[in-house]
Structures are given as structure tokens and as C-alpha cells.
C-alpha positions in Angstrom: 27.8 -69.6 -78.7 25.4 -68.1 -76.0 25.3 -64.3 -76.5 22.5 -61.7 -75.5 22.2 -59.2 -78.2 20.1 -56.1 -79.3 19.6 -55.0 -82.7 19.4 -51.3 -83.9 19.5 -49.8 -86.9 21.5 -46.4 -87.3 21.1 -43.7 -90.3 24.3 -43.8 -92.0 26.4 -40.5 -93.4 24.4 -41.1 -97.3 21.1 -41.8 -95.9 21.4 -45.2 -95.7 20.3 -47.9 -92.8 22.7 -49.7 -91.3 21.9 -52.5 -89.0 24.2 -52.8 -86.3 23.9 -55.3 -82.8 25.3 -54.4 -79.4 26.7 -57.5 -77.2 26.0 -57.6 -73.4 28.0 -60.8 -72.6 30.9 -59.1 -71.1 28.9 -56.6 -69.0 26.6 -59.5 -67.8 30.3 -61.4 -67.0 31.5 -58.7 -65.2 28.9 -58.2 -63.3 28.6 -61.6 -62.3 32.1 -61.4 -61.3 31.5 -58.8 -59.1 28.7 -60.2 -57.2 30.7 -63.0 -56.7 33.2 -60.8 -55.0 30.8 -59.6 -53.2 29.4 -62.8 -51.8 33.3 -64.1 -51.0 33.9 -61.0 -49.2 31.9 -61.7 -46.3 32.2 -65.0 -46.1 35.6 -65.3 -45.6 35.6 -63.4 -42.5 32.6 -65.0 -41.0 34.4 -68.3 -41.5 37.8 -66.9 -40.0 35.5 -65.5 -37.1 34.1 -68.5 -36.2 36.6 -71.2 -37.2 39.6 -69.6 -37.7 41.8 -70.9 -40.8 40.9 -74.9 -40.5 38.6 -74.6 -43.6 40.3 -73.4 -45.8 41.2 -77.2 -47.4 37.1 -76.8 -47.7 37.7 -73.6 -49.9 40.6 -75.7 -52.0 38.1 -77.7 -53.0 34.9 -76.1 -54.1 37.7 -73.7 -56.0 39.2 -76.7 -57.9 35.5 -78.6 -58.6 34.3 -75.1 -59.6 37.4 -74.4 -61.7 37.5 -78.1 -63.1 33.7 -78.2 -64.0 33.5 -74.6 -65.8 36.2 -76.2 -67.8 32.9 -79.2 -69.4 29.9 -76.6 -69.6 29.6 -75.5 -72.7 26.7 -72.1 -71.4 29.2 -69.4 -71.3 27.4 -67.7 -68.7 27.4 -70.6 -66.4 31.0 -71.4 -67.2 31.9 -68.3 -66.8 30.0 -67.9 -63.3 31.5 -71.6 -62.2 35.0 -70.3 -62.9 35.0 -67.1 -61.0 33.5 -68.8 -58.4 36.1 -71.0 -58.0 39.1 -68.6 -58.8 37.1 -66.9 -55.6 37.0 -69.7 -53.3 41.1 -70.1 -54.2 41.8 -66.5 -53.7 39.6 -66.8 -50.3 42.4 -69.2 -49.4 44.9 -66.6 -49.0 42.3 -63.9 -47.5 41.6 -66.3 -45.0 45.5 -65.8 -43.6 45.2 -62.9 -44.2 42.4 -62.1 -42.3 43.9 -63.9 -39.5 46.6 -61.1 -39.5 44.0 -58.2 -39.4 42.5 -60.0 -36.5 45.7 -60.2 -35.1 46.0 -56.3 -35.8 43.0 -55.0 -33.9 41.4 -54.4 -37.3 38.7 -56.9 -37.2 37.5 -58.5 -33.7 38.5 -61.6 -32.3 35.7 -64.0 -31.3 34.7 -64.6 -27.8 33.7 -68.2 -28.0 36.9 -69.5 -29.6 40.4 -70.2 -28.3 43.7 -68.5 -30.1 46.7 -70.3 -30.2 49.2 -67.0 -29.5 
């Protein structure tokens, strides 16, 4: 198993050493995660801005290939990164109706260029 870790060594109660190891897997996970949010953020509402909801079959599949090929890499890091990604690019799916809706609103604004079927 992949696994960053830093040894210290911490004076026990008796006077005693005790080596101890702190793991930054998680925290490097989680901020992977969140960059990846990040990144998805953005992206879906450029690509509802300037093509509406068509790709989203584009987004169904780099979220199952991502999905499907976290599940054959054995680095947890870049398992773990493949994975969110594609858990992303599924969720995007629904964002992408959703942003729709907000465009719909008033919240975000419509493009110019492109024609809405209302």
C-alpha cells in the first residue's frame, strides 16, 4: 500500500521514547477531491453556456471510464483521483440540468450566440 508518512518520536509519561508515525493519505485525498470539485465547477457551466445540455452523454462517459479504470490501478492516489473524477463528471450530469434551470431563472446568463428552444 502507497502511504506518505512522517515519523516522530514523543517522550512518554515514564520517560520513555515512543516512536509514533502520522498518515497524510486522507488529507492528500481530500484535497484532491476538492480540487476536483473545483475544476467541475466551472466547467459545467461553461459547457451549458456554450452548448447547452447535448454533452452531457460526453460527461457519461469520461465518468464511467474514470470510474471503471480507478477500479484496475492499484496507486491509491491515482485511483483515488480517477474515481472522484469520474463520480464528478456523473454528478456534472445532473448540474448540467440543473444549470439549465438557473439559466432559465435569471441566475446565470443566457448566451447570445445560441438559440433556446422555450
Amino acid at each position: 500500500m502507497c502511504s506518505l508518512s512522517r515519523d516522530f518520536v514523543s517522550l512518554h509519561s515514564n520517560n520513555q521514547f515512543i516512536e509514533r508515525k502520522m498518515f497524510f493519505t486522507g488529507i492528500i485525498i481530500a484535497i484532491m477531491t476538492f480540487v476536483t470539485i473545483g475544476i467541475w465547477h466551472p466547467i459545467v457551466i461553461k459547457t451549458e453556456y456554450y452548448w447547452g445540455t447535448r454533452p452531457w452523454i460526453i460527461y457519461l462517459f469520461i465518468g464511467i471510464g474514470c470510474c471503471g479504470t480507478a477500479l484496475f490501478i492499484e496507486n491509491v492516489y491515482l485511483s483515488s483521483f480517477l474515481g472522484v473524477f469520474g463520480a464528478s463528471a456523473l454528478w456534472g450530469i445532473g448540474e448540467l440540468f440543473a444549470q439549465k434551470r438557473r439559466v432559465e431563472k435569471g441566475w446565470f446568463p443566457k448566451n447570445p450566440k445560441r438559440k433556446y428552444n422555450c
